[in-house]
Structure formats: C-alpha cells, structure tokens
N, C-alpha and C positions, 0 to 999 in steps of 0.2 A: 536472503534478499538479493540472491545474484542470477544470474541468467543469460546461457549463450543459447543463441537458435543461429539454425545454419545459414551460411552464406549464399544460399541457394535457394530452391523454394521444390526443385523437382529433378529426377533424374533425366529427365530431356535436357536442365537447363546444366546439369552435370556434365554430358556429355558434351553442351558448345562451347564449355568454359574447355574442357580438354582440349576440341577439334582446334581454338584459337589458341592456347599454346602450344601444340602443337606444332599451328601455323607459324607461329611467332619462332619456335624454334630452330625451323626448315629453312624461316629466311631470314634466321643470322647464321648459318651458314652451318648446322650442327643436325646430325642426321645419327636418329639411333635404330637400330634393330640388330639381328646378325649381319646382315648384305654389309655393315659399317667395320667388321672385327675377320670377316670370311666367308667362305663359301658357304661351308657348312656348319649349321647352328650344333652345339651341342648337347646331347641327349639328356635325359633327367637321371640322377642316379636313381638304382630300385629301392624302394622304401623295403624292401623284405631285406636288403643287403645293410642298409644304413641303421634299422633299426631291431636288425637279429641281435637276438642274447649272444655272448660269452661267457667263458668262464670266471671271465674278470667281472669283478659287479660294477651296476650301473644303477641309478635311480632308487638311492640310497636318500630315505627321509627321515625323519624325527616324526614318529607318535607319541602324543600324551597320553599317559595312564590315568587312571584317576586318584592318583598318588604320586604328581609331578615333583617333589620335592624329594621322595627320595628311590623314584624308580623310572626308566626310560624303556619305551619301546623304537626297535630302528626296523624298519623294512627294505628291502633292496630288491635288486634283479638279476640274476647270472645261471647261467649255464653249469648249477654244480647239484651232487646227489643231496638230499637230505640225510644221510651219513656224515656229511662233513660241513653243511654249511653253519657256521659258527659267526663269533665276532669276540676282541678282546678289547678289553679296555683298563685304565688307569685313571689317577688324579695327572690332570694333562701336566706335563713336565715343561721343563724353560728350555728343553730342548729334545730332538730325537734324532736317530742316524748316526754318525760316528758315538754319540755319544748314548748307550744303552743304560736300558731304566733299570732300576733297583730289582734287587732279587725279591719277589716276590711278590713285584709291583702290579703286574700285568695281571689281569685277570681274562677264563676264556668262558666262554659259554658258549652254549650248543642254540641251535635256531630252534622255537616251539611252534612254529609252522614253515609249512615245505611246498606252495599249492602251485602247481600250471594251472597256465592259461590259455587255451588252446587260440590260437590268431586267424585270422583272415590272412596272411602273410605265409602260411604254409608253414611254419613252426609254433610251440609251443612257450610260453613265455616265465619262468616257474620266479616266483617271485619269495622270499623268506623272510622270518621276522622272528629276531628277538628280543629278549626284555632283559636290560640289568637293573636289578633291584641293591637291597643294601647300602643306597647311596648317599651321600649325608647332603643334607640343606643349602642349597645358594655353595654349590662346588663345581669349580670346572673337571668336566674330563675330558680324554681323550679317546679315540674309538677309532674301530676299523672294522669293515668286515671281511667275509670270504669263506675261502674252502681251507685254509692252512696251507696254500699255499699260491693260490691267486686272491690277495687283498685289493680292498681299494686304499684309498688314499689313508691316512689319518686324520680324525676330524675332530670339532672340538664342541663339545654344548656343555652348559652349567645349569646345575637343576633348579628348581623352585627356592623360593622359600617357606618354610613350615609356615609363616602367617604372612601380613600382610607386608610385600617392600613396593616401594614404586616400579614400572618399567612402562614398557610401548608395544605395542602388537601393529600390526599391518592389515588392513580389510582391502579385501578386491572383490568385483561383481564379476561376471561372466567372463572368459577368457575365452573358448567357445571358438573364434573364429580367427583366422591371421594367426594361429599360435608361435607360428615358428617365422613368422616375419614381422607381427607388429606388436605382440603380446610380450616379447624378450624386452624391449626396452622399458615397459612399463615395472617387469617386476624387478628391473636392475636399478631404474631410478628409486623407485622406494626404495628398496636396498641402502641404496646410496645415502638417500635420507634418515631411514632407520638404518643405521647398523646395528645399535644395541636392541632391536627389538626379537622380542619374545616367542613371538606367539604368529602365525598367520592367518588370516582367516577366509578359506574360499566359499561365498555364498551359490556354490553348486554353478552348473553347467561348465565345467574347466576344461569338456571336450565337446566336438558337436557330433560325433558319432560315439555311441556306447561302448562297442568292443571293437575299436579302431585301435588296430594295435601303433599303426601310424601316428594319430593324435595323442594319443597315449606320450608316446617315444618325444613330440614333438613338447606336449606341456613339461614333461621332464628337465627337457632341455633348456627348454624358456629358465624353469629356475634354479638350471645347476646347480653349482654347491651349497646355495643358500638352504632349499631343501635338508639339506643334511646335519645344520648345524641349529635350525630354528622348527620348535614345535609347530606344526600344521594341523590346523582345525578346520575340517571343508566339511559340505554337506550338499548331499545330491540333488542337480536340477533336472527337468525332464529330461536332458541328454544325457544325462546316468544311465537313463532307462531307453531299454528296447522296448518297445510298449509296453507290458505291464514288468518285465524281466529287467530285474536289476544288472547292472554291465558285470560282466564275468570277474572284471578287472577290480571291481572297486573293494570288497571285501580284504583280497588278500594284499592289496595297495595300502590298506587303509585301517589297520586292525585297531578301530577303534574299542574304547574302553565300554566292557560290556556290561554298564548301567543304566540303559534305557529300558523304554516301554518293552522289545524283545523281550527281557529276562524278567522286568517288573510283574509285565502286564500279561505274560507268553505269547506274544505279536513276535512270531521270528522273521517275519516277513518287513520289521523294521529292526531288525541285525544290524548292526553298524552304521546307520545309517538316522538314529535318534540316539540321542550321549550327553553327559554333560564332563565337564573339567573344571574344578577350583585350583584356578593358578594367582598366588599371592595377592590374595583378597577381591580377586574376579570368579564369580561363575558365570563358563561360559553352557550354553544352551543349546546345543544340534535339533533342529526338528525336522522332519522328512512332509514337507508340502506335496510331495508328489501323488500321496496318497488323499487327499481333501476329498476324492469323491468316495470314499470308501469308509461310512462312518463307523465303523467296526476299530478300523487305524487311528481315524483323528480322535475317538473320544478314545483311545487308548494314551497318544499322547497329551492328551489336554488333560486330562486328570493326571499324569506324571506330571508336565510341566506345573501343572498348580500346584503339588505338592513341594517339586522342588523351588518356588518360589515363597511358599510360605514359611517353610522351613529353610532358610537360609544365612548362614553365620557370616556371608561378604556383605563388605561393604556396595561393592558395585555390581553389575549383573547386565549381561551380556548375551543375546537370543539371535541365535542368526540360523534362516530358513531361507528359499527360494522363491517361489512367489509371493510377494508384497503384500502387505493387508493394504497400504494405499499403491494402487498402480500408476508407475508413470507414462506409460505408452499409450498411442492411442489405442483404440478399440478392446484393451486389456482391462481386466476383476475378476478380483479372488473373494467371492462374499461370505465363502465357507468360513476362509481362514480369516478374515473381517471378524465374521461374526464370533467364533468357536474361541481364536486365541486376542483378539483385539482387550478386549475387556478385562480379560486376563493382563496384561503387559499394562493397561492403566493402572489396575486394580493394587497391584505387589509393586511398583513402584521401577518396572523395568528401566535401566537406564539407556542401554542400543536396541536397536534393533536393525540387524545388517542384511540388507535380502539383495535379491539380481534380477533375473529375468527379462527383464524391459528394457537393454541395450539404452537409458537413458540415464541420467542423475538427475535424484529428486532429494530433499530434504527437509525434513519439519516436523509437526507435530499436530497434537490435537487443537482447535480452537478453545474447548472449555480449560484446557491450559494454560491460557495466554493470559501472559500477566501486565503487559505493555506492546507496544510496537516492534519493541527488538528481545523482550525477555519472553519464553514459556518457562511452565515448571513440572512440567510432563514430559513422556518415553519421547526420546529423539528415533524417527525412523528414519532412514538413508537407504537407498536404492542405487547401485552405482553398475560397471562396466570399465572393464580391462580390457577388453578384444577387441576388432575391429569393424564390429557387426553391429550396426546404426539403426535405431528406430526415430520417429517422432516423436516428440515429448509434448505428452499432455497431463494436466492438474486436475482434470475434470472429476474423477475417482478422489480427489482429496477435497477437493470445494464441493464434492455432492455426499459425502459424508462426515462433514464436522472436522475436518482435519487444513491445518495452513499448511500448502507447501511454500518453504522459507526461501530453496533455493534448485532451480532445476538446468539442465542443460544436454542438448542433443548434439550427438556429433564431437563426443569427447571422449577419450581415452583417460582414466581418470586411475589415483590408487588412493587411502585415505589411510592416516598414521595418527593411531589412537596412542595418546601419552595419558597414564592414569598416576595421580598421584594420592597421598591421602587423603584430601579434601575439595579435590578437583579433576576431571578430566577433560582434555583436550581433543577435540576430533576435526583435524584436516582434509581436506580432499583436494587432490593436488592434479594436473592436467600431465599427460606423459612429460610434456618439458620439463617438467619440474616446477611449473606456475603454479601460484596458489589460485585456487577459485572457491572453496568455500572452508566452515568452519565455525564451532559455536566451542564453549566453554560449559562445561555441566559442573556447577557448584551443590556441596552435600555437608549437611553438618551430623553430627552423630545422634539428632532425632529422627534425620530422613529427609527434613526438609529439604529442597531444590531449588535452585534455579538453571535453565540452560538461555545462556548469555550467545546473543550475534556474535560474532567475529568482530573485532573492533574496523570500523572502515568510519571514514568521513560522514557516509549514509548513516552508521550507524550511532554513531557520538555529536553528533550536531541534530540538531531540530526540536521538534515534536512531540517528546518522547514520554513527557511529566505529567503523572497523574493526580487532578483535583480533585478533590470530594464534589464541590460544586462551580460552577460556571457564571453564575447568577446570586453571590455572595451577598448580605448587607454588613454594610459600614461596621465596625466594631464584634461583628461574630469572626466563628471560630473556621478555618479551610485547612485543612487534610492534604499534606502532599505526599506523592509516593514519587520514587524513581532508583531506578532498578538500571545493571549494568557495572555498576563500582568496583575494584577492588575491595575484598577484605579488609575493614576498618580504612578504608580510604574518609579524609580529609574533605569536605562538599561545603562550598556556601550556597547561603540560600538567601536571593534575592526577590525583592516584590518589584516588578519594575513596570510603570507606564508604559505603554505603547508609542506614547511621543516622545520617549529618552533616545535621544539622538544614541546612533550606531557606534560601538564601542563600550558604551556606557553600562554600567550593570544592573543599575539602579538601585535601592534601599536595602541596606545586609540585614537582613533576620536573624540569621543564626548562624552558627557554622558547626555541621554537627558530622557524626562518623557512620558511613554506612558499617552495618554488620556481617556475617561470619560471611555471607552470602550473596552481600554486595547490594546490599537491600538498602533504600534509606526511606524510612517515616518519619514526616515531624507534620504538626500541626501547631498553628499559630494565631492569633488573631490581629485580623486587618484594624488597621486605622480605625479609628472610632470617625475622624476628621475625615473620613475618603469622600467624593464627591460623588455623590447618585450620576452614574450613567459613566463613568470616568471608567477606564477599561485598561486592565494591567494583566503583564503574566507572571509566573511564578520562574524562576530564572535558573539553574545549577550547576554552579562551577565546582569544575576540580580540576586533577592533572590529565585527567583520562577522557571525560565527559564536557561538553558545555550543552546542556539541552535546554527545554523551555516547557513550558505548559498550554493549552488552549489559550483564546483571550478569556480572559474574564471581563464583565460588565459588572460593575457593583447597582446592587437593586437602589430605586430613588425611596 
C-alpha cells in the first residue's frame, strides 16, 4: 500500500532541473570540471589492466550444494594451473597468524574444475571450484584458496542446519547497470542490515553485457568479501545471454547444484541455470525464464517445478526467475510464464516469489487471495531492482489479470531482507539509504494455512478494515465479524458502537476475545434485540496493535 513515482514526469524535464543547478551552482561561485583541478584531465585507467587475473585469487564466492548442511562449494579466479589450484580449510579457530592451528586440523583439497574464460580484454580468465564435504551441521569454518602458495585471504562461513533453525537471506533485482558506481552501496547497506544473513538471492541480470569481462570484474567488486562468506543463489536474466548463448562466464562462476531439469529432464541446455537448494527448512527454486519461447525448456521445468513442489518436506518455499508473471513496467508481459508457472505457485502454496527485470518495484498478490484490505493468504510476488537503470512503473499487467499490486515504485534503488522464522516470515524492501518503504508479514501454522499481513503503518492499523457477514442486520439476529492483522493469540475488544458516539469513545464491549495462531479473529454475536430500525452502528476493534472499524451498519425496521 505504498508508492513512490518520480519527481519528474520526462527526460526533457530531467535535464532543466540539471541545467538550473547547475546554474545555481556557477553563481554561488563553485565551478566543477577538470579546467577547476588543471590543465589536463586525467585519462581512464584500462579495464584489461584493472581487471586481469593474477596469480593471487580474486572473486572467491560461496555456492550451495544440495547438501548445505554438510558440504560447501567455493569458486574463485586467479592466474594458477589446474595442477595446484586447491583450497584448505578448518573448524575456524579463535585465532590465526602467530598463533598456528592444531596438528591435523587443516584440511586441503584439490579444485574439481579448472575452466577459462576467454575475454574481450585480450586474456583469458580461468575461474576454479571446489567442494568441501564431510562437514558437520550449523559449524563455522575457515577457508582459503589458492595455488599453495599464492592464497587469498582466510574466510569464514558456517554451514546449514540438518533441519529446520531460523536465519535471513537477502533478495536483489537487476544490478545490470551503475555497477561499479551505484550498485556497491546497495549491496553494502544490506550487508550492513543483514549481517547474519545466509543466503543471497540474485533474480538474474547482474551484468548488462554477457561476456563482459569488465562487468563481470565490476559486480565482483560491488560485493567483495561479502561473496565469500555468504551462499549466493542467482538465476540468469536476458543479460546472461548473448542471444540465444548462454555467458561463457556463468557456468564456471556459478557451479550450481546439478538437480534440475538438465539432468532430470536431459534439457543440458538448462545446466546450471534451473536448481533447487533446502537450506534450513526453505526450498529455494532457480528457474530459467529465458527460455519461455521455447516450449520444449518450459514444460521441462514446469513439470520439475511441480514435482518439487508437491513433494516437499519445508516448511517454507522460495521460487525466484527473471521475468515476472505480473509485470511492472510499462509496455512489459510474460503470459507464457503467467500462464505455465502462475497456477502452479498458487496451487502448492508458494510462499516468494522474487523476479527482476522491469527496473521497477512492485509487490502483491492475487486478488481471489485477499482476505481483507490489508490481509492476503496467497504467494507474495515482489519485482525489485538494485542498479541504476529506471523504468516507468505500471500495475496495468496486475489489475488486468486478477492480481492486487500492494505496493510499487519507480526510481528506486531498493534491496529486500527476508527473516524466516518458524512460524513466520518477514520481508523488507528497503531504499539504498537504508529507508524503509515496504514490507508484509507471512504467518503459517503447520496445516498450511496463511496469512500475509501489510507492514504495520498508520494506513494500515487505523480504519476500514473489519469484516461483517452483513450491513443491513435486524434487531436481535446474529452478525459475523472477521478481522485479520493481529498478533498471535493477541488480546482484541470488541465493540458495537453507534455512529453518533462522540469521538474517543468506543462504545458497547461485546467481548474480548484472542485472535489465533495466524492473527485471525472471528466472533459472532448477536445485536440488541432493543436496536432501533434505521439506527446505524459499526462494529469497533481494539488492541495494542490495531484499532479498526467495520462498514456502517443500518439495522433493518
């Protein structure tokens, strides 16, 4: 229920806001360009110099296996034979450097892929990946890779848990554009907000050239060491791909776990690039939109994704692809993946669904979901953007297919920080300041049932909100209230109040009764016998969280 549109309306009116402060800055007496610092402006340094491999490694990340709990995959970049590139690791210590780890402690392994990449840069980029397995449950360790004797750093990640613990993941939309100028601070503030989180999740386009070894080099950088210490979950946007050529880069970047459609279905043409991963009671769900016109690929994943939906021992469940089933940009639909995977993600009771592509934020649901004004109990789908590459936001794609969008905005830099707990998840979407701007609450009991609850705001805990069986009551029968929103076994009175009860007042207590697991509350009651034909009341509800109200009512004469 929120909404930023731009302070603009066109790129003509873009440019006279510039040309006048500009102006405005020239005559307070403050003049930029080089002609202000010297003669001669400085040259750009060469992307083939700033972004050549070494022998030292660089762009060192965490991949999940599909046995996060007790085995790691790490991929890097360096300048070394496959002969020696290795990595070692331990149960991370309380210390290292003067102080040397236990005899026997260290463990080394050899890298089980070795692959160049040939660049546009005029080198080769050879990228490696190992796997430590053997690992025990919810343990930190410590890592490093290299050749034996150019490492990088030591690093530290802790692995799953065998079942279900609480933690937080991080979701980003397209990164794509600005990477190396406006996309670092996006993924540092998350950061900054999540530190304990788990998992990341890139819903595709993270470069806007395919085999740019430049962009490449540049999203690395955006999220230095973070990479390396937190599992990364991405999934390819049309910028993955050279037209129909998947990026040279993304395979041996990305050695996803090989349980999709690929191996399922023998689609190798989605290798890496469809996956799933059960990390502590989340299945997360990779699917490759790219292919949508190609019905050979999509009903190869859509009959995987239905299987792994039906067949699922999480609690919670987690589907992120690149093109939208609702679009938020103008002129933008996806009606394949509408039609193909929509019905599905209602059906099994998806609970995200994290897509990118339309440079906008969008967020909602279906309408035959909606159980109030501010409650659904249907798949939340969210549309976001990390980079600095702006569309128009439009809902037209959501209101011309059945679906509310709850909350949209164009012209934002956004990152969104999913906390799951056992009976609840939380999902933020935050503006690069660090502002909040959206946000709902997904409550789950261990039948299934659902609610996904607004974000508490003023808007959302004051008004409207209460639902009557009827409007048009007589005297002494029975009226049906709902109202949704609550905490868990939260406290709720329940008022019958006139419309002429002066302001403050709450009028006549009913009852006072507890919403449920879900934050659900029903009660029925009956009116006055004594009520006055035509006399018009609403139904009232207080608590510590809520004070809402219901339509008028008019009692029948």
């Amino acid at each position: 229920m929120s909404e930023v549109k731009r302070p603009w309306n066109s790129g003509r009116r873009r440019a006279a806001v510039a040309a006048i402060g500009a102006a405005a800055l020239f005559a307070g007496g403050i003049a930029f360009g080089p002609a202000a610092f010297g003669d001669a402006a400085p040259t750009k340094f060469p992307a083939a110099e700033r972004y050549k491999p070494t022998p030292v490694p660089d762009r060192v990340i965490l991949i999940p296996t599909d046995k996060p709990a007790t085995s790691q995959r790490v991929s890097w970049r360096a300048d070394a034979s496959a002969e020696w590139a290795q990595a070692q690791f331990l149960e991370a210590p309380k210390a290292l450097g003067d102080v040397a780890p236990a005899a026997g402690a260290v463990r080394t392994v050899k890298a089980i892929a070795n692959t160049p990449v040939n660049t546009s840069l005029g080198y080769a980029s050879t990228y490696h990946t190992v796997e430590f397995t053997g690992l025990s449950p919810q343990t930190r360790y410590t890592y490093r890779v290299g050749d034996g004797t150019n490492w990088s750093e030591w690093i530290d990640f802790t692995t799953a848990a065998e079942g279900f613990e609480p933690f937080s993941f991080i979701y980003y939309g397209d990164a794509q554009n600005y990477i190396d100028s406006a996309v670092p601070r996006v993924f540092r503030q998350a950061f900054a907000d999540r530190p304990q989180a788990k998992v990341i999740v890139n819903a595709g386009d993270l470069i806007d050239s395919a085999n740019s070894e430049e962009q490449w080099g540049q999203w690395y950088n955006a999220g230095g060491f973070i990479d390396g210490q937190v599992n990364n979950i991405s999934v390819t946007g049309n910028h993955e791909y050279n037209g129909t050529s998947l990026s040279s880069f993304w395979a041996p970047q990305f050695p996803y776990p090989d349980n999709g459609p690929a191996s399922w279905a023998n689609e190798p043409a989605l290798d890496s690039t469809a996956y799933s991963v059960d990390y502590q009671g989340v299945r997360f769900i990779g699917l490759n939109t790219n292919v949508q016109s190609i019905p050979q690929y999509m009903d190869a994943q859509t009959a995987w994704l239905e299987g792994l939906l039906k067949d699922n021992p999480n609690k919670w469940t987690v589907v992120t692809f690149h093109h939208p089933v609702y679009s938020t940009a103008e002129g933008r639909n996806n009606p394949i993946v509408r039609a193909q995977w929509g019905p599905l993600l209602e059906k099994y009771g998806v609970d995200l669904v994290l897509q990118g592509h339309d440079h906008t934020y969008g967020r909602g649901s279906t309408v035959a979901s909606r159980k109030s004004a501010t409650v659904h109990d249907g798949t939340v789908y969210a549309v976001s953007v990390s980079g600095g590459k702006m569309y128009d936001v439009d809902g037209s794609v959501w209101t011309d297919n059945g679906a509310d969008i709850m909350a949209k905005a164009e012209d934002s830099q956004l990152y969104q920080m999913i906390d799951v707990k056992g009976d609840s998840l939380t999902y933020e979407a935050r503006f690069a300041n660090g502002k909040h701007f959206d946000g709902v609450v997904v409550r789950k009991n261990e039948a299934g049932e659902r609610t996904v609850n607004e974000w508490r705001t003023p808007e959302t805990t004051t008004g409207e909100h209460v639902i009557v069986s009827t409007t048009a009551p007589k005297a002494g029968s029975k009226l049906a209230v709902t109202g949704y929103g609550y905490d868990p076994n939260e406290s709720v009175d329940i008022y019958l109040r006139k419309t002429s009860t002066a302001e403050g007042k709450p009028g006549i207590l009913i009852a006072t009764k507890k919403a449920d697991e879900l934050g659900r509350l029903d009660y029925t009651f009956t009116l006055p016998s004594n009520a006055t034909g035509g006399s018009q009341h609403t139904v009232y509800l207080e608590s510590h969280s809520q004070q809402i109200s219901s339509q008028v009512i008019t009692v029948k004469k």
